[in-house]
C-alpha positions as CSV (number, residue, x, y, z in Angstrom):
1,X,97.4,99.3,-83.8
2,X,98.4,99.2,-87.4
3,X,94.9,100.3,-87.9
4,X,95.0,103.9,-88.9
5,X,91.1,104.6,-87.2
6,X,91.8,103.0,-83.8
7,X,95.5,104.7,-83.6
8,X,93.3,108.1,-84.2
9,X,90.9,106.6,-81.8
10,X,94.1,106.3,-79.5
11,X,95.8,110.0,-80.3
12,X,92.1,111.7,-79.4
13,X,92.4,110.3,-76.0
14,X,95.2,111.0,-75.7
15,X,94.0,114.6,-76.7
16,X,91.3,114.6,-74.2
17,X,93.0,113.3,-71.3
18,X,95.9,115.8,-71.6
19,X,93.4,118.6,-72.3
20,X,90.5,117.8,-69.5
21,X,92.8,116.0,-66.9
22,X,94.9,117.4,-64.5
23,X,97.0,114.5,-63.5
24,X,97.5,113.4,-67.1
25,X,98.8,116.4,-68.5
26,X,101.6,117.0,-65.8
27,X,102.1,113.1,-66.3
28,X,102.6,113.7,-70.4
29,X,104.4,117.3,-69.5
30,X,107.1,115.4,-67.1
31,X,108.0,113.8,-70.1
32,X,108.3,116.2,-72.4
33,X,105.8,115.9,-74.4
34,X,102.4,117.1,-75.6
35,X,99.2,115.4,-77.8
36,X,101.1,116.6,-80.5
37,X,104.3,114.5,-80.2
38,X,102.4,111.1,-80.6
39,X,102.1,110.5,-84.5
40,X,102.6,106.9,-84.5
41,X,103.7,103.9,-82.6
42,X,107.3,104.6,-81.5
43,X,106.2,108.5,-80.0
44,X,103.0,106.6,-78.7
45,X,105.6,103.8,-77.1
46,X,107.6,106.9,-75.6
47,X,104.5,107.7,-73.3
48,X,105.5,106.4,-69.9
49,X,102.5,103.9,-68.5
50,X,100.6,104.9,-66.0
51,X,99.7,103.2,-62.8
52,X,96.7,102.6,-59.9
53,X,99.1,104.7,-57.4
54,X,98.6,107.4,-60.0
55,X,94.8,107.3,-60.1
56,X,94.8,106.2,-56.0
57,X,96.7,109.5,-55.1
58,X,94.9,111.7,-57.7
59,X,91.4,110.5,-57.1
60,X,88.7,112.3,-57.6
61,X,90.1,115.5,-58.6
62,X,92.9,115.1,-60.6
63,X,91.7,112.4,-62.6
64,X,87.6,114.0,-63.2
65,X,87.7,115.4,-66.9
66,X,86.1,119.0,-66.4
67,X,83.0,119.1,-66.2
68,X,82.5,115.7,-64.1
69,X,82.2,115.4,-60.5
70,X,81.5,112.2,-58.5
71,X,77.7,113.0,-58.1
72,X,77.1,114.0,-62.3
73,X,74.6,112.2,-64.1
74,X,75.0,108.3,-65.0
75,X,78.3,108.2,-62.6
76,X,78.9,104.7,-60.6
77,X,81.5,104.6,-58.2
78,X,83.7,101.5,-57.6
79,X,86.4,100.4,-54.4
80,X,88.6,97.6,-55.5
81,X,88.6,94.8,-53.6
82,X,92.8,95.5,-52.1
83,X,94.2,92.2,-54.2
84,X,97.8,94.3,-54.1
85,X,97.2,95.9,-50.7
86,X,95.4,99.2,-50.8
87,X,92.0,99.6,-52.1
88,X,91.3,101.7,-54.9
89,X,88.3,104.2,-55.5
90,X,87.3,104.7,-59.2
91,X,84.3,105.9,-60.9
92,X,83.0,105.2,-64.7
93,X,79.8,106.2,-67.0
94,X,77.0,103.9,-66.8
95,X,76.6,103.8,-70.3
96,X,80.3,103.1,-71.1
97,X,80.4,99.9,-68.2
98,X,77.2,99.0,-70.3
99,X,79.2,99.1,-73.5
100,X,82.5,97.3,-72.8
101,X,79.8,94.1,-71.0
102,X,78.2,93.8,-74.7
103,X,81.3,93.8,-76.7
104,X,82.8,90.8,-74.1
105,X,79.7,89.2,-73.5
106,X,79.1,89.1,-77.5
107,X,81.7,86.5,-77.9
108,X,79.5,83.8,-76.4
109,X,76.3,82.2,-77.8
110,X,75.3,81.3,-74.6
111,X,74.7,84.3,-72.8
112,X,72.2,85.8,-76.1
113,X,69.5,85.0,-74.8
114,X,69.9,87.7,-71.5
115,X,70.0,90.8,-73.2
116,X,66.7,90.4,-74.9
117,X,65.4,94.2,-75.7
118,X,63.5,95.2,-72.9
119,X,65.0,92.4,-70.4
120,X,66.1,93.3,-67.3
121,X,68.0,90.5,-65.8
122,X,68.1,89.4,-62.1
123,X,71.7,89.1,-60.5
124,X,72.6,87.3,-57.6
125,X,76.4,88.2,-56.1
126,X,78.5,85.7,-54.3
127,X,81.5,86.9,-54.0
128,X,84.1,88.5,-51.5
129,X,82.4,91.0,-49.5
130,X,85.8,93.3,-50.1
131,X,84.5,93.0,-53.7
132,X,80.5,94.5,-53.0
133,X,79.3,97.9,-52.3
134,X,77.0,96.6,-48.9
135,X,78.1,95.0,-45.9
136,X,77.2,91.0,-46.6
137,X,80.1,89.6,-44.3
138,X,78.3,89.7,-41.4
139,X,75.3,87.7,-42.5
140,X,72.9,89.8,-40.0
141,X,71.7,92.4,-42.9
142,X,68.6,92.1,-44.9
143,X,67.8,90.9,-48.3
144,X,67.1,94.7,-48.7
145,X,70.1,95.8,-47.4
146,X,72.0,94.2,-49.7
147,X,70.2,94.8,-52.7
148,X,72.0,97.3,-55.5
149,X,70.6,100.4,-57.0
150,X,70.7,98.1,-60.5
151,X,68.4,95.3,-58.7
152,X,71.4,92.7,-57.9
153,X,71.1,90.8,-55.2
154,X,74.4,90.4,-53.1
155,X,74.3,87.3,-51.4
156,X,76.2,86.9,-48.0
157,X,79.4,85.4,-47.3
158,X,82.3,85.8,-43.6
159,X,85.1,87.8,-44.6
160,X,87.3,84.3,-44.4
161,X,85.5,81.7,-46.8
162,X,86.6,78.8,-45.6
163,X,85.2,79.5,-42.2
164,X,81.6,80.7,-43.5
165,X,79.6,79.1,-40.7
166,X,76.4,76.9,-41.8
167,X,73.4,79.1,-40.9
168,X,75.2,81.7,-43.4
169,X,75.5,79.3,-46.0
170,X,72.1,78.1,-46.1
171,X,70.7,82.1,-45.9
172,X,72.6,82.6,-49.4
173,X,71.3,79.6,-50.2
174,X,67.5,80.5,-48.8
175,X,68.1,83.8,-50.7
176,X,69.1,82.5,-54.1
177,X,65.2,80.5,-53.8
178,X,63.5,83.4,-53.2
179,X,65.1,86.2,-55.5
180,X,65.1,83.8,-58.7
181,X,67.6,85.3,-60.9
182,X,68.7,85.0,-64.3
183,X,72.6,85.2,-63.7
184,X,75.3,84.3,-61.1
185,X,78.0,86.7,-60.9
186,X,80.6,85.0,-59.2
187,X,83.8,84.2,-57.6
188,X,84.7,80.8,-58.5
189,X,86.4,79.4,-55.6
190,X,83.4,80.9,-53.3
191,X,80.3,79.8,-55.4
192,X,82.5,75.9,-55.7
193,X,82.4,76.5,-52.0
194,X,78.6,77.2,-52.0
195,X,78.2,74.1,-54.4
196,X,80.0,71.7,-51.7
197,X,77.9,73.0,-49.3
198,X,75.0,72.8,-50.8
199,X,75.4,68.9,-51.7
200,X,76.1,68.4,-48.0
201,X,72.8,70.1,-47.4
202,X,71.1,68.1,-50.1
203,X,69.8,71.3,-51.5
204,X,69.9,72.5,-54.9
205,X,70.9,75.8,-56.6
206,X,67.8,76.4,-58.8
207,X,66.1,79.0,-60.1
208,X,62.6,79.0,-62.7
209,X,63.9,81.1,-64.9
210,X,67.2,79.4,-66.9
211,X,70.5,80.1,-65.2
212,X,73.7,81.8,-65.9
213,X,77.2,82.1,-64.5
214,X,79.7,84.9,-64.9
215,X,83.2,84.3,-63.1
216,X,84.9,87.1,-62.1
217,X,87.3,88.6,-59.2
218,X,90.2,86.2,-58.5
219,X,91.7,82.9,-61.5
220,X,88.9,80.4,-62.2
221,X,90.5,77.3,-61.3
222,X,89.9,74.1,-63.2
223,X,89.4,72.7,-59.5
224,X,86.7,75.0,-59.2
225,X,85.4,75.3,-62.6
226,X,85.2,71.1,-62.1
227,X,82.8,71.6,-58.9
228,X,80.7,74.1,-60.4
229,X,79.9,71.8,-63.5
230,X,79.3,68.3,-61.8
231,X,76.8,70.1,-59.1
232,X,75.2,72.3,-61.7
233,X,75.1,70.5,-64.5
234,X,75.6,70.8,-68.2
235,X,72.5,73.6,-68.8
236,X,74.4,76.4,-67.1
237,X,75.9,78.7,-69.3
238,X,79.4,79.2,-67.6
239,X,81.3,82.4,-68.8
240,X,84.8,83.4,-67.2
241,X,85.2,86.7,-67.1
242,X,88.4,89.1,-67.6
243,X,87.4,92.6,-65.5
244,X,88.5,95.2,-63.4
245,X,86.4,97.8,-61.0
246,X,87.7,100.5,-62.5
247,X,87.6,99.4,-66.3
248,X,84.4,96.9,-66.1
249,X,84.6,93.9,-68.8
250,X,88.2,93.8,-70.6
251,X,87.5,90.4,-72.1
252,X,84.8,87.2,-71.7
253,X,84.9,83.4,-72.3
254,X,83.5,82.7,-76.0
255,X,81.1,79.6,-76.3
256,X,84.1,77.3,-77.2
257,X,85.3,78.0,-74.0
258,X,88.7,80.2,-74.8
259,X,89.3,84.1,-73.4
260,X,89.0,86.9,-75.9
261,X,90.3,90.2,-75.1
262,X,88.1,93.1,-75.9
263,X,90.4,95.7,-78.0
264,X,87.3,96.9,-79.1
265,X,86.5,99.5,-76.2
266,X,90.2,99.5,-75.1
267,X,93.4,99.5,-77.1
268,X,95.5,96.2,-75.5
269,X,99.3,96.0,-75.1
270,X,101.4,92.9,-73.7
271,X,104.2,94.4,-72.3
272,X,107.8,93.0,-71.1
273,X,110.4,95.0,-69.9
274,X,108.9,98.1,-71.8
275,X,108.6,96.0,-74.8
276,X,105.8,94.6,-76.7
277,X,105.9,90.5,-76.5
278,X,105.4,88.6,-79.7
279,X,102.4,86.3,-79.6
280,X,102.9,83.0,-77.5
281,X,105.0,85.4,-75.0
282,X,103.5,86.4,-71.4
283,X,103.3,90.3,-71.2
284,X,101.4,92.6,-68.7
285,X,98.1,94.7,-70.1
286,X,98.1,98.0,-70.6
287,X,95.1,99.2,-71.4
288,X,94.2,102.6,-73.3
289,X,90.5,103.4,-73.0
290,X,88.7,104.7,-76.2
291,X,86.2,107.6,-75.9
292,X,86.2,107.8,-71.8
293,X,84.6,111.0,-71.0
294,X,85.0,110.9,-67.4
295,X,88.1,108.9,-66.2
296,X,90.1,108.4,-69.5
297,X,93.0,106.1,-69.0
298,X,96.7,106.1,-71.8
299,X,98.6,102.9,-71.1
300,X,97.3,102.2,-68.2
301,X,99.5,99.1,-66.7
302,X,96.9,96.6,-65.1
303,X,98.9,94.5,-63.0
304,X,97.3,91.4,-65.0
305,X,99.4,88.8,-67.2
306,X,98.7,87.3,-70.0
307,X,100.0,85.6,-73.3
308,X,98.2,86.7,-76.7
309,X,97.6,83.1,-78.8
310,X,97.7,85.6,-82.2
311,X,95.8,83.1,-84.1
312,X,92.0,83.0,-85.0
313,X,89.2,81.3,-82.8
314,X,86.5,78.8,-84.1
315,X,83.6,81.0,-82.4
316,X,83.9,83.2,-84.9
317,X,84.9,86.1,-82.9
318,X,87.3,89.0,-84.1
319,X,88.7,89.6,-80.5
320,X,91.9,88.6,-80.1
321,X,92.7,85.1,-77.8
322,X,94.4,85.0,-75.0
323,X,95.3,82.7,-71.9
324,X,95.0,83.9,-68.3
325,X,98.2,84.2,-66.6
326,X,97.3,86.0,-63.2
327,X,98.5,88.8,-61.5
328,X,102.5,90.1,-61.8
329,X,102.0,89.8,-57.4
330,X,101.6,86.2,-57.8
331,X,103.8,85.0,-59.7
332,X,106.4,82.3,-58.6
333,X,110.0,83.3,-58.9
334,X,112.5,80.5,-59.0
335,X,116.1,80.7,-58.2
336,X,117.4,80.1,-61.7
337,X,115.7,83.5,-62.6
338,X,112.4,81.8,-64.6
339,X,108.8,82.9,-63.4
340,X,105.8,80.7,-63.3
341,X,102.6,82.5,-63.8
342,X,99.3,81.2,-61.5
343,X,98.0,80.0,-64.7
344,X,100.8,77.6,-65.3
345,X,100.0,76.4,-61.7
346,X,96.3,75.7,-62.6
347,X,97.3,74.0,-65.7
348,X,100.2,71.8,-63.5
349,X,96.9,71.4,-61.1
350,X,94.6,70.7,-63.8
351,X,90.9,69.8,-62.9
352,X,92.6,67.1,-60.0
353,X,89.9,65.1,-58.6
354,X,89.6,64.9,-54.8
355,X,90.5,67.8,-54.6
356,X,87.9,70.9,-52.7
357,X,90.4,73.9,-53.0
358,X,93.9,74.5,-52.8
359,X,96.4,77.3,-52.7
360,X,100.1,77.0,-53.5
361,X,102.2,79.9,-51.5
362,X,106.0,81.0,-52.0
363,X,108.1,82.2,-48.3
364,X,110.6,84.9,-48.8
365,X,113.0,82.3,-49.0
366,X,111.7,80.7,-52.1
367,X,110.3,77.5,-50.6
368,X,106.9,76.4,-51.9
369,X,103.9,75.2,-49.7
370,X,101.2,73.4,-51.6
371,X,98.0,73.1,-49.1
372,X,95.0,71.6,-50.4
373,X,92.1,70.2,-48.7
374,X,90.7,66.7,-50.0
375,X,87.1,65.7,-51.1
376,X,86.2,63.7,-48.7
377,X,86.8,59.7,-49.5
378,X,89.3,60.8,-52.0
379,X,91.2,58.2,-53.2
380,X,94.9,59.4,-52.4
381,X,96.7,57.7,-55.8
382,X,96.8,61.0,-57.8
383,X,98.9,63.0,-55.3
384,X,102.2,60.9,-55.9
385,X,101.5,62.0,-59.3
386,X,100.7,65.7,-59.1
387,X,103.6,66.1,-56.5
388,X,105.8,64.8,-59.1
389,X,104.1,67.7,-61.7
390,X,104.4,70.5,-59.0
391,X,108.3,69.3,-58.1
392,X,109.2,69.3,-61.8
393,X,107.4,72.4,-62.7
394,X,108.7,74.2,-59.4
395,X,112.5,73.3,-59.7
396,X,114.9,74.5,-58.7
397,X,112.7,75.5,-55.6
398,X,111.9,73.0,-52.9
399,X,108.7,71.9,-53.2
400,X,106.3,70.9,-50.0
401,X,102.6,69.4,-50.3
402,X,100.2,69.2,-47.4
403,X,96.6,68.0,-46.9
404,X,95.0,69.9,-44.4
405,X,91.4,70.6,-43.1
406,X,91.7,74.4,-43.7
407,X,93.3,77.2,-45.6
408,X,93.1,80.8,-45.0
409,X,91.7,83.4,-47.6
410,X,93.5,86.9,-47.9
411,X,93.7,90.4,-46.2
412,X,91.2,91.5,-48.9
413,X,88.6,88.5,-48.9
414,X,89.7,87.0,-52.2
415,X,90.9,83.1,-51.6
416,X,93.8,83.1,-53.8
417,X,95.1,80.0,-55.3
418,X,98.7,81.4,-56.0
419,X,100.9,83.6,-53.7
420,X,104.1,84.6,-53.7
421,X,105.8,87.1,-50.7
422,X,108.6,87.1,-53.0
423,X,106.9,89.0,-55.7
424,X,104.6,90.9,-53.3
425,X,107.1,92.5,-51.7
426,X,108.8,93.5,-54.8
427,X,105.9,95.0,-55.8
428,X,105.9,97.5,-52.8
């Protein structure tokens, strides 16, 4: 921000917003105060953040610069998948969804080689169906049906993971033979799902043309990530992406496998308590977009957590580092007043062998459930241990770890590995 030509970038959307938007501009006037006011940090700081209840109850109309409507030229329209309850219906410019994916997908080496002039790749979807424009829950609709305006293939999946029965399976299997693709764009804990399935099945995920992976939609866990690596092997390009529908890529994994944030499309804040956090500090993002014709966005507050490293990364790229934390209606709030992030889970977790998928879950009371289901002929030595991580990490809060045959994914179809009805409900 101490850059004088992205805070002008900043003050001419500002500018924009408050003179094409309707919502914006009463949101500014409320406060008091007009394009104008903002000449620097402290007047920009004094711009209250705005929120997805904002752009849920304004949508289309109020948020629409003039001159846009839902059926103008190069407009894609997204629904949110419901992680925090209600869905959410946005809309963004081709060409800007296009930008933002080059900047974040620029960080890694790996992934060069697909956006060859001219290339067009192929994209297979496995993901929650919550999370796709066609209906792919069902598993009784065509390859055609669910095929995207932009060529992607979205591959089937039940609205409950876990309970996915077989003859789905092996159609998204059957499916990802015949289309062939180029890239995987994923959720993590579903495609490690479709990799355990698969090596029951003795089939193989394959394609003739070389493979890539793009993680998106809920935490890559390292339990996961672990899964997807053994039964793919070391030739797929993994990259863990850091995206919203509404705002498209805010970050990518870099080649030496750490998250950059892209504050090249979007001006990033971590914010605590209405403050900025130093670096090594956990803060939510706000995001302000640069040069958003249709849907611009000033301090918009994500929902996502995450700490900014503030120190340079080997790759070689300028974005900034940071580490994952999760979503603020996740987190685990403890009695003496501390919070532990998702991402502190997965770390406390950490890749844990004989392990398929767990999900650790917080009661109103504070009590934590740790459910996992083992590998089958796990050996059961490492769960003394990792008790012993989640009891220490989880104090003062009692602690409880089960083995069980099945866990249940969420209202919205994500399967998420950390919950908290705690912090939920104090969302509401």
């Amino acid at each position: 921000m101490s850059d004088p030509t992205t805070f002008e970038a900043v003050r001419e959307e500002i500018a924009y917003a408050f003179d094409n938007t309707v919502f914006f501009r009463k949101h500014m006037e409320a406060s008091g105060l007009r394009p104008e006011d903002i000449r620097g940090l402290a007047d920009f700081h004094r711009l209250p953040p705005t929120s997805k209840s904002h752009y849920r109850r304004n949508f289309p109309a109020g948020v629409l610069a003039k001159g846009y409507t839902l059926n103008s030229p190069h407009v894609m329209r997204f629904q949110s998948s419901g992680t925090s309850g209600e869905r959410l219906n946005s809309a963004i410019l081709a060409y800007d969804l296009a930008r933002r994916q080059a900047t974040a997908l620029g960080v890694n080496r790996r992934f060069d080689e697909l956006w060859r002039p001219g290339s067009r790749p192929r994209i297979c979807r496995f993901a929650p169906p919550n999370c796709s424009d066609v209906e792919c829950a069902t598993g009784f609709s065509t390859m055609e049906d669910r095929t995207l305006a932009d060529g992607t293939l979205v591959l089937t999946v039940a609205h409950d993971l876990l309970a996915t029965p077989e003859w789905q399976i092996v159609k998204a299997l059957d499916e990802i033979d015949l289309y062939e693709p180029d890239l995987l764009v994923v959720d993590s804990t579903h495609f490690a799902f479709l990799t355990r399935w698969a090596r029951r099945l003795g089939r193989r995920i394959t394609s003739p043309r070389r493979l890539h992976l793009v993680s998106g939609y809920t935490l890559m866990t390292r339990v996961a990530r672990r899964q997807i690596e053994e039964f793919m092997g070391p030739d797929l390009a993994i990259g863990d992406m850091i995206g919203m529908s509404e705002l498209g890529y805010l970050g990518f994994e870099c080649h030496d496998g750490m998250r950059h944030i892209n504050d090249r499309d979007f001006h990033v804040e971590f914010v605590r308590d209405g403050e900025p956090v130093a670096d090594g500090e956990t803060g939510e993002l706000y995001v302000t977009t640069k040069d958003d014709a249709l849907v611009p966005r000033i301090r918009y507050a994500t929902g996502d957590h995450f700490t900014p490293m503030g120190r340079a990364c080997g790759c070689g790229s300028e974005l900034p580092l940071v580490r994952i934390e999760g979503r603020a209606t996740h987190m685990i709030q403890l009695s003496d007043g501390r919070v532990v992030t998702p991402g502190a889970v997965d770390a406390v977790v950490g890749d844990a062998p004989g392990i398929e998928v767990y999900k650790l879950e917080q009661d109103r009371t504070g009590a934590c459930t740790f459910r996992y289901i083992p590998e089958a002929d796990a050996r059961t030595d490492g769960m003394a241990a990792l008790t012993d991580r989640l009891t220490e990490a989880l104090a003062p809060n009692p602690v409880r770890v089960e083995a069980v045959d099945y866990i249940a994914g969420e209202r919205s179809g994500k399967f998420q590995p950390c919950v908290s009805q705690i912090s939920a409900e104090g969302a509401r």
